[in-house]
Backbone bond lengths (Angstrom), bond angles and torsions (degrees), N, CA, C in turn:
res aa  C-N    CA-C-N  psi(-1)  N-CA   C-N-CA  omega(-1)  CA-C   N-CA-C  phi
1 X - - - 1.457 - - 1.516 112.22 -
2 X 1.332 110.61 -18.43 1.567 107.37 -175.35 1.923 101.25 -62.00
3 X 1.224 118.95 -27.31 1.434 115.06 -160.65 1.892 101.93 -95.56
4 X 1.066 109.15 -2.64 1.591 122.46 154.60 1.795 124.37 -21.40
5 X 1.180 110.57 -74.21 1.384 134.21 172.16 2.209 92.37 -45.84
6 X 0.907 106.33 -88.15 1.250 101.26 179.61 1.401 128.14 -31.05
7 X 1.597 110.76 -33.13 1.664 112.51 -161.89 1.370 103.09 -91.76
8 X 1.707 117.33 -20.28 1.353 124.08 154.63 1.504 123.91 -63.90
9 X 1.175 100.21 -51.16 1.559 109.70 -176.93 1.687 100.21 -39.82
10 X 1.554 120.51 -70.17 1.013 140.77 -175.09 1.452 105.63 -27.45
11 X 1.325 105.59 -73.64 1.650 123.43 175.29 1.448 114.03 -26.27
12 X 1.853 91.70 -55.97 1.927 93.54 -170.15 1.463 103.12 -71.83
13 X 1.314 127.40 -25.32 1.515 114.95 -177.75 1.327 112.66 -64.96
14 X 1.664 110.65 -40.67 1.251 110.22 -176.52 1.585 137.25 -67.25
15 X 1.582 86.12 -37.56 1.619 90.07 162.76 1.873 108.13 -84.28
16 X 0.957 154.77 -23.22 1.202 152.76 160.46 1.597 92.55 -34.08
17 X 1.368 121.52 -77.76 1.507 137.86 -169.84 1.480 108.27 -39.97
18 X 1.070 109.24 -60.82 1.549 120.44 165.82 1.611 116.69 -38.99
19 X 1.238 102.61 -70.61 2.003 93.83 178.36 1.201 101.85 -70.51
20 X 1.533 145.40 -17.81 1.557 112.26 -179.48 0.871 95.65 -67.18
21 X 1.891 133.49 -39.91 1.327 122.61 -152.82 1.991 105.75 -65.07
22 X 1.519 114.26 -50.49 1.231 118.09 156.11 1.422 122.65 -11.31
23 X 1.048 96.31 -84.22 1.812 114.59 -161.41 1.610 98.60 -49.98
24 X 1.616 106.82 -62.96 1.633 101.82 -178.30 1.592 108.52 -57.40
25 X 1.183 133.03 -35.78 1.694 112.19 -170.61 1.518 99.22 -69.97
26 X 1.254 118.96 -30.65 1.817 115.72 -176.06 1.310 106.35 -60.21
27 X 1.660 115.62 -60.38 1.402 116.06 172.47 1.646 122.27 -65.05
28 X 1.491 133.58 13.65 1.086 118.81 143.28 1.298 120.86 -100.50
29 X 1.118 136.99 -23.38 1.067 166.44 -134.66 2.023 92.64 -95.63
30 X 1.681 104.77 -56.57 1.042 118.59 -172.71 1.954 105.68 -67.49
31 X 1.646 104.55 -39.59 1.343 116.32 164.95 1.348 114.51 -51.19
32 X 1.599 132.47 -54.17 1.142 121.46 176.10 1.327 116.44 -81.48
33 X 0.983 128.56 -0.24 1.425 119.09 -177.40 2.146 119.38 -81.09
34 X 1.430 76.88 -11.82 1.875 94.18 -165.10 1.663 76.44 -87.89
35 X 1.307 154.10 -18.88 1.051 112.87 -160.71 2.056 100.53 -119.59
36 X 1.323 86.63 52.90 2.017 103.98 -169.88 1.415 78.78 -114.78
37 X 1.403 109.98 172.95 1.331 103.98 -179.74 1.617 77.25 -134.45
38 X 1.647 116.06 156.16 1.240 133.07 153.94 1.447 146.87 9.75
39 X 1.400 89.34 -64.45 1.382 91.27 177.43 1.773 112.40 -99.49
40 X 1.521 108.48 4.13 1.261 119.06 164.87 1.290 132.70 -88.07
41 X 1.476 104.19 8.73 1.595 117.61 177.01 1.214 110.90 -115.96
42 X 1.212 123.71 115.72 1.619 133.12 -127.94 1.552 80.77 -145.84
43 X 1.106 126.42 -17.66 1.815 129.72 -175.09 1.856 100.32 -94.69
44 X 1.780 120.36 -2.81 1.280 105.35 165.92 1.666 107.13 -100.38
């Protein structure tokens, strides 16, 4: 149990790392998507 603190730590970085990576591909993603025009979005 002493190595506890660490195996969490690890965890929270990793999932931390994970949703920034998330959030920013959504928010570019959402940036490029405004500049498709209409009838080029074939994914609605």
């Amino acid at each position: 149990m002493k190595d506890a603190g660490f195996i969490f730590g690890s965890y929270i970085v990793t999932l931390g790392a994970i949703l920034i990576f998330a959030v920013s591909t959504l928010r570019s993603a959402q940036k490029s998507s405004q500049s498709v025009t209409d009838k080029d979005k074939t994914w609605l």
